[in-house]
N, C-alpha and C positions, 0 to 999 in steps of 0.2 A: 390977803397977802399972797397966798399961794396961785392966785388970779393974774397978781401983777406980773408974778416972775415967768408964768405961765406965757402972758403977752410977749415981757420981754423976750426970752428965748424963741417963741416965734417969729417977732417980728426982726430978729437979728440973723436966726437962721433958716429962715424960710425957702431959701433960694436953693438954699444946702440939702432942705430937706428934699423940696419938688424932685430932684434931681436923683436922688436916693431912690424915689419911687418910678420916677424913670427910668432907673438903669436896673430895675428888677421886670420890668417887661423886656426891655433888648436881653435879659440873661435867658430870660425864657425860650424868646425867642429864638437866639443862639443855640440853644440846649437842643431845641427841637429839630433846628437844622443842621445839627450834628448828629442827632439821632436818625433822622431821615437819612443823611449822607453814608452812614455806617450800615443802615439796615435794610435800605434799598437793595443793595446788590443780592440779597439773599434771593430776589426774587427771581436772579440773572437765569439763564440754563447753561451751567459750567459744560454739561456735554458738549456742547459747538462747539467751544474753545480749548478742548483737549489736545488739539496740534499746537496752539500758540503755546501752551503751557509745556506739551511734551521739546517742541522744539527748545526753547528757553533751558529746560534740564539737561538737555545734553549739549548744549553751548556752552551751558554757565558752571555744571556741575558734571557731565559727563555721565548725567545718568540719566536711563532709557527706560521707562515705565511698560512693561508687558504686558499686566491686565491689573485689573485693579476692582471692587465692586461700585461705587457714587464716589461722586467730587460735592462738595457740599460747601457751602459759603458760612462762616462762623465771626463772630464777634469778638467773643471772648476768650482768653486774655487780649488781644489782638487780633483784627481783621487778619483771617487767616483764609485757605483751600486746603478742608480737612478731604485726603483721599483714605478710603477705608478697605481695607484688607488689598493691601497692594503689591504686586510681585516686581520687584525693579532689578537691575543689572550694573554695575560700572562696564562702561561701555570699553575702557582701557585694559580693564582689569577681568579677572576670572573669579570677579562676587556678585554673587547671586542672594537677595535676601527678600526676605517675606516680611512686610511692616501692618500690623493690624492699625496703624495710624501713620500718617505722614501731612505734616502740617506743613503748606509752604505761607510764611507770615508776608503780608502784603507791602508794598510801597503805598504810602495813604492819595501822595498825588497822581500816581496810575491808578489808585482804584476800580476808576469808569474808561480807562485806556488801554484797550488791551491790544491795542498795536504796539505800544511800545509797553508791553509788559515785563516787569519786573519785580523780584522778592528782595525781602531784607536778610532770611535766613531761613534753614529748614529743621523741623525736628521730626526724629522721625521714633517711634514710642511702640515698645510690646514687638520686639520684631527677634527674625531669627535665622541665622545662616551657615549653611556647612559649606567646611573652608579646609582643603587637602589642610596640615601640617607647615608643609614648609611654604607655603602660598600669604600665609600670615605676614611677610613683610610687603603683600599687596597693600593691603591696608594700611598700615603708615605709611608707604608711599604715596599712595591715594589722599591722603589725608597730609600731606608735605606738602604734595604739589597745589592744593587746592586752593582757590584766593578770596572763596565764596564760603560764609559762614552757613555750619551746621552742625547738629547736635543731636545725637545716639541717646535713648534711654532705653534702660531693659532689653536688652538683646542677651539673646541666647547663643554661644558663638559654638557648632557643635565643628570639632575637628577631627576629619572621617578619612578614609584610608580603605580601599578596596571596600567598600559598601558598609566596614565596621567601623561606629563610631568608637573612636580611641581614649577624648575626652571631651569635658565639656564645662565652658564656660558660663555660666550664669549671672544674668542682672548687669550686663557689663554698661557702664555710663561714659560717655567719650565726646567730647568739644573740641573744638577748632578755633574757638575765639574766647573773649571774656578772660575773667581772673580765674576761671578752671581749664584753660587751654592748654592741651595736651597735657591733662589729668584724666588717669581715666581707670576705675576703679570697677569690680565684680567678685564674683565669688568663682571656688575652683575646691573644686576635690571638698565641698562643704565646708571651708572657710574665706573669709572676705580678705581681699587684698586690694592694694591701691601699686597705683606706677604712675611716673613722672617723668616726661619726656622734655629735655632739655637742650641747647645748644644746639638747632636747629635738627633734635631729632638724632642729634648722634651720642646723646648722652642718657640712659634709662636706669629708672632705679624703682626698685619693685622691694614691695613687702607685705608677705602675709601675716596679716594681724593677729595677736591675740598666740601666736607661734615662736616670735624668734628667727623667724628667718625673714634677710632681706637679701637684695644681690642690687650688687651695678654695673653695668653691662656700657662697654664704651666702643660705638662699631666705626671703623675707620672708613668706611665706605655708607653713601647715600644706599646702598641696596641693604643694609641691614645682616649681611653674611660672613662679616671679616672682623675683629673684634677682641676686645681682652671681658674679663670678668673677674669680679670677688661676690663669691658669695660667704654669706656668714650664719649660723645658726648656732645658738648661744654662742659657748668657747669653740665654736668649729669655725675653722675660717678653709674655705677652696679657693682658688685661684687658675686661669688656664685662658689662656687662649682658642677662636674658636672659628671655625670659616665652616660657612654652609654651601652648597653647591653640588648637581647633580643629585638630588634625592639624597643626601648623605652630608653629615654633621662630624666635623673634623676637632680634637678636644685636645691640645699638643700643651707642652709646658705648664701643665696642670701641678699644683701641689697643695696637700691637705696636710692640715695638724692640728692638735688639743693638745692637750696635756697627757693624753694618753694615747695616741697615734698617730704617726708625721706618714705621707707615703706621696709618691708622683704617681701619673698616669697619663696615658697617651690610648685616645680610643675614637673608632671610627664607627659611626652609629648612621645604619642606611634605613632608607625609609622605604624604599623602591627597588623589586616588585615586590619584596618584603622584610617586614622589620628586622634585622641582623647588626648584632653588635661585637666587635672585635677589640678587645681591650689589654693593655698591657698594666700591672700594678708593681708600682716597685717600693716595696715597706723598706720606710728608714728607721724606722723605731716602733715599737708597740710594747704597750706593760700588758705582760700576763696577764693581771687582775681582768683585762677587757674579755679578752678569751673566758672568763671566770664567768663573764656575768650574760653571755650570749647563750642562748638559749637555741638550738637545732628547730626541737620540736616547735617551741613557735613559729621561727619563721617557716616551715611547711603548712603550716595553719594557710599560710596566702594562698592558696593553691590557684586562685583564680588569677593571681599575677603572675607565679610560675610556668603557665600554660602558656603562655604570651612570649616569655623567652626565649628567643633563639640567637646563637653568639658563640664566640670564643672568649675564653675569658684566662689569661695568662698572668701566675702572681708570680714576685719572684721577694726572698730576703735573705740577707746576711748580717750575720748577726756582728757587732762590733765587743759585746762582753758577755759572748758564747747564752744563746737565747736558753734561759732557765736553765745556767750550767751545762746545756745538753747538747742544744741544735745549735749547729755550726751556722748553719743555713738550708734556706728549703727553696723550692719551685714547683711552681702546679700547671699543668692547662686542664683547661674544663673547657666540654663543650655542652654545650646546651639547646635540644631542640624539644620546646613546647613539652618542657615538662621532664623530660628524661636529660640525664646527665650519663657524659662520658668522664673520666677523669685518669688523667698519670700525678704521680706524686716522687719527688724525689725528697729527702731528708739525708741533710750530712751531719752525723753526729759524733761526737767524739769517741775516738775507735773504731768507725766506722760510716757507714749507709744507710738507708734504706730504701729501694722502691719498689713505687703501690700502684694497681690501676686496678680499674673498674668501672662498676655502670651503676647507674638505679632509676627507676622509676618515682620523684618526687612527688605526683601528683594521687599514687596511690593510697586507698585511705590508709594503709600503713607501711611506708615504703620501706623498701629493703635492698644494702649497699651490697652488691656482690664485688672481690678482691682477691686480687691474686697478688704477694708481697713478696719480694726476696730479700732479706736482712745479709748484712756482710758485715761480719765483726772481725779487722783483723789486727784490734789493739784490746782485747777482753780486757787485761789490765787496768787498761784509761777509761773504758766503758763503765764500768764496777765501783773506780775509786770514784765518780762522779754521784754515786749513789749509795758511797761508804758500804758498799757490801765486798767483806774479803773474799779472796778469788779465787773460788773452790774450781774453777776447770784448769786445764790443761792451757799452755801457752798457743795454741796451733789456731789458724785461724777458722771460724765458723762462719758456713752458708746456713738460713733458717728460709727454707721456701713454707709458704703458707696460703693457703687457698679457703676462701669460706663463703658467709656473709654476714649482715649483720644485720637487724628486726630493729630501725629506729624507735618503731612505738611503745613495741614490748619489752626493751633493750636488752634483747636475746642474741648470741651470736650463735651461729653454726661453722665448725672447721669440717673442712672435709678433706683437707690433707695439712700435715706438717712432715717434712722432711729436713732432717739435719745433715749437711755433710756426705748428703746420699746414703749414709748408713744406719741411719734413725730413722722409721717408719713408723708414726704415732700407730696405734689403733684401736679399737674404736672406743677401749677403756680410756684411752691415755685422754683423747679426743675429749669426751667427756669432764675429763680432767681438767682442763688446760679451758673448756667453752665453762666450767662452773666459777671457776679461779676469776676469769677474765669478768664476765658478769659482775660478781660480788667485789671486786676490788675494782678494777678498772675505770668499768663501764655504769657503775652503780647511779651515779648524781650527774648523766650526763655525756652527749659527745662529746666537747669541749673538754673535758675532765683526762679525758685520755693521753693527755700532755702534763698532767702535773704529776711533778716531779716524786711527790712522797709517795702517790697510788704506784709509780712505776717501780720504787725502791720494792715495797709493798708485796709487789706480781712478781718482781724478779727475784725476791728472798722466799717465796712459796712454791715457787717452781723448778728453782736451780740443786 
């Protein structure tokens, strides 16, 4: 039985099958003369052909190859020319980058043609390039204009400024074609962020991961220097306009708020022949509690970004419902060079002034504000009632000059002169007096602290 069905089946499909077995030699066949076709070339000598290729790169892609170690013919994933440890140029541009791989992926029908040689795409993998600062809109440009597919892995992007690298970008991944085209994602200050280049490049949106903070940046010109912004970080939102040009980053119609601090600023931040920044702040609102929870002493802890500082820095506020019952309004300038601070202070407060200047050394390991103050009270009355203390002086009004300094680490003060009215000359009891008082109430929990309103009731009923 199983003989018949046996016959039958063959004798029905026999024709079907002979053919089956034929067409497994043509695959073989096939197979091997694709394998030959792909593996041949390994045996080429890419040295001779270093011009047609180098010419091809700056036709096609504008880039100019300097030196490089072997050109090597490769299969896998795709007939490729792996060049290894390669120094290349844009030949337009002022980037310079070092590729420990650069793969140019082959045309399969130029293969064996290298008169009319041509690539599909380039990767170029493990590579690394220092890039002034504000030279970074080279590259999107670069990468705008380009009509020829290619694709960045692992680059190290270091951004350098008079021989010092400033910062550096790590692991950066960057395309020109495909469904990640103009994605391009790395890590920074040791967290990873991704960006998204849109609308032909004039629309970017950046966010680092795993933080809270994103920005989208919208630049009104193909050069990348003209521009608005929102950035956001939790309940923090900024906003500002921005034009870069001449070594120097322009920040105009800016405006910041949370829930706890609204303020504008307008700042001019130069990069050339060295970093200096000039800023104006104009506070529309802040809740004490913010003051409350800043800490001096930590931020000196940076000391290694402090050093880097150099600027003017101008704050200015008024208060709309008298700041902590007291201060009418204040204004500061600081200036700031690599670590040392100058500063004037004005305070208008009710019944009166204040102004302060001074200097310090922030980067000392335990710095110390020196001050000279002149207090002008010539409403004692409104001063007093503001701190429900009855007004044990006379109605006349009072100069208080004050000279000292002040031990952020040890939160020690030294006066070395108080004068009232010209007729009050502390000494060196009194001095004492006034540096024990200030300490233990004042100064006890804090710089910041030296603005809240109970400690001030506090000092002025112990002293008056």
């Amino acid at each position: 039985m199983i003989n018949k069905i046996y016959k039958s089946i063959n004798n029905k499909y026999s024709d079907i099958i002979k053919f089956l077995f034929f067409i497994r030699y043509v695959f073989v066949i096939f197979l091997i003369s694709i394998s030959l076709f792909l593996l041949i070339p390994k045996f080429f000598n890419y040295e001779k052909k270093q011009e047609i290729i180098q010419d091809y790169l700056i036709n096609q892609y504008e880039i100019k190859i300097n030196d490089y170690k072997s050109i090597e013919y490769k299969v896998f994933p795709l007939p490729n020319l792996l060049i290894s440890k390669v120094s290349l140029n844009v030949a337009t541009n002022p980037i310079n980058l070092r590729s420990n791989n650069m793969r140019l992926f082959l045309n399969l029908r130029n293969i064996y043609n290298y008169k009319n040689f041509t690539i599909s795409k380039i990767l170029l993998s493990e590579n690394e390039v220092f890039l002034n600062p504000d030279r970074i809109k080279d590259l999107f440009i670069y990468f705008n204009k380009l009509n020829n597919a290619i694709k960045i892995e692992k680059l190290d992007l270091n951004l350098k400024k008079n021989d010092d690298i400033v910062a550096k970008i790590k692991n950066v991944q960057l395309s020109n074609y495909g469904f990640r085209k103009y994605h391009l994602s790395g890590e920074i200050f040791g967290k990873k962020f991704k960006v998204s280049l849109k609308n032909n490049l004039q629309i970017l949106n950046f966010k680092l991961l795993k933080t809270g903070i994103k920005a989208n940046l919208k630049f009104k010109d193909k050069n990348f220097i003209n521009g608005s912004s929102k950035i956001s970080l939790l309940n923090n939102i900024l906003r500002f306009d921005f034009n870069l040009s001449n070594n120097q980053l322009k920040i105009i119609r800016s405006n910041f708020r949370n829930k706890n601090l609204s303020f504008s600023l307008d700042s001019v931040i130069k990069f050339n022949p060295f970093f200096d920044i000039d800023t104006v702040i104009n506070i529309n609102d802040i809740d004490k509690n913010l003051l409350d929870s800043i800490s001096l002493e930590n931020i000196l802890r940076n000391r290694d970004v402090i050093k880097k500082l150099n600027g003017k820095i101008n704050i200015n506020y008024k208060s709309k419902k008298y700041f902590f019952n007291l201060i009418k309004s204040y204004s500061s300038d600081l200036k700031i060079n690599y670590g040392r601070i100058f500063f004037s202070k004005n305070f208008l407060i009710a019944g009166g002034d204040i102004n302060c200047k001074g200097d310090s050394i922030l980067i000392d390991e335990y710095p110390r504000v020196n001050f000279s103050c002149l207090i002008n009270v010539n409403d004692k009355k409104k001063l007093l009632k503001k701190f429900s203390i009855s007004n044990k002086w006379d109605q006349d009004a009072i100069k208080i000059d004050l000279k000292g300094s002040i031990n952020i680490g040890t939160k020690k003060i030294n006066f070395k002169r108080i004068h009232i009215n010209k007729e009050y000359v502390a000494n060196e009891e009194d001095l004492r007096y006034y540096e024990n008082n200030f300490k233990t109430i004042l100064y006890q929990d804090g710089f910041f602290q030296l603005f809240n309103k109970h400690k001030i009731r506090e000092f002025l009923t112990e002293i008056l």
